[in-house]
Residue, then its C-alpha position, 0 to 999 in steps of 0.5 A: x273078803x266075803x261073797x264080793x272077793x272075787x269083783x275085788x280080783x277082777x278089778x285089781x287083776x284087770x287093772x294090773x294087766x292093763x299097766x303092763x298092756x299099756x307100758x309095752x303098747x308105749x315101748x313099742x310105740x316109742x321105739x318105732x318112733x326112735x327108729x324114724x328120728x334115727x332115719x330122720x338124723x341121717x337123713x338131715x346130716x348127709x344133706x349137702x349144700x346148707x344154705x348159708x347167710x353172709x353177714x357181712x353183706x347180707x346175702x345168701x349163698x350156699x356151701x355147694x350147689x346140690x339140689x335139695x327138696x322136702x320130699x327128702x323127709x316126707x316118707x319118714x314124716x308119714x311113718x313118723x305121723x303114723x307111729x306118733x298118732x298110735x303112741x299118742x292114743x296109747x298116752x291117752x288111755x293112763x287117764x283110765x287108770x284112776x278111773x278104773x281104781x276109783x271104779x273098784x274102790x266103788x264097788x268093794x265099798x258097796x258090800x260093806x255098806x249093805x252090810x252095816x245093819x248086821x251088827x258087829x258082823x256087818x262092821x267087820x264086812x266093812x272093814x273089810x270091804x274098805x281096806x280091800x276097794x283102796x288097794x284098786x285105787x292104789x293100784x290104778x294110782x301107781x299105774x299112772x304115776x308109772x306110765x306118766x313118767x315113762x311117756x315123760x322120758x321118752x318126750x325127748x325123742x318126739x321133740x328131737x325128731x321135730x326139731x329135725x322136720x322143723x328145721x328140714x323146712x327151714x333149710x328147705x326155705x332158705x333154699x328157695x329164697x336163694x333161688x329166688x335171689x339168684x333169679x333175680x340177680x340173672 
């Protein structure tokens, strides 16, 4: 490795160590954010009185009468935007990680490119130098195929627990134009 070996660990090393920083940073935030699609969930199946349209003549009526408001979800919208906005922010740092690889192969590369006017010495320096700078881009590669994936399954649970909000305020909706319906029949 030369005198430049240990710039070669460092990099490696911190790239290494930040893969995991990363993937246990996403897994906690992906399981706060499961905890709320698990309070949103429960609280979207126990409420009562979904209001429904009658096809036949058109009119909206409601299963029971019970009254129903958004602010139902909203302390688990506002948990659910704070854990999301930290999730997020964490899926945004895998693009460093063929940066930081890039960055190494940079840096093992330029010894042994300082090093091609000694001779025979000089070319084993490089040889050296570029088998050892590609493994940093390997390592950052994988590290982003890795995490890619991992924030690909987990998407799921952020769709589903939007689905819940989406679909909160449709009911909310729907019983407010009932409302209004009914006003205007009185």
């Amino acid at each position: 490795m030369g005198k430049f070996g240990l710039s070669f660990y460092l990099i490696n090393a911190v790239i290494i160590l930040g893969g995991f920083v990363v993937l246990f940073a996403l897994n906690t935030a992906h399981n706060r954010i499961k905890k709320n699609k698990e309070e949103a969930r429960k609280l979207y199946n126990t409420v009562k009185g979904k209001p429904i349209v009658d096809i036949s003549n058109g009119m909206m009526s409601m299963l029971e009468e019970t009254a129903y408001g958004p602010e139902k979800m909203d302390s688990v919208r506002e948990k659910y935007n704070e854990n999301s906005t930290g999730y997020f922010a964490w899926t945004q740092t895998i693009s460093i990680f063929p940066l930081a690889g890039l960055l190494g192969t940079v840096i093992g590369i330029i010894p042994g490119l300082g090093a091609i006017n000694q001779g025979a010495e000089g070319m084993d320096i490089l040889y050296s130098s570029l088998s050892t700078a590609l493994y940093s881009t390997l390592f950052g590669l994988i590290w982003s195929i890795i995490l890619k994936a991992v924030v690909a399954y987990q998407s799921h649970t952020i769709s589903d627990i939007e689905d819940y909000f989406e679909e909160d305020d449709r009911k909310y909706n729907m019983a407010l134009n009932l409302k209004r319906v009914k006003e205007d029949q009185t």
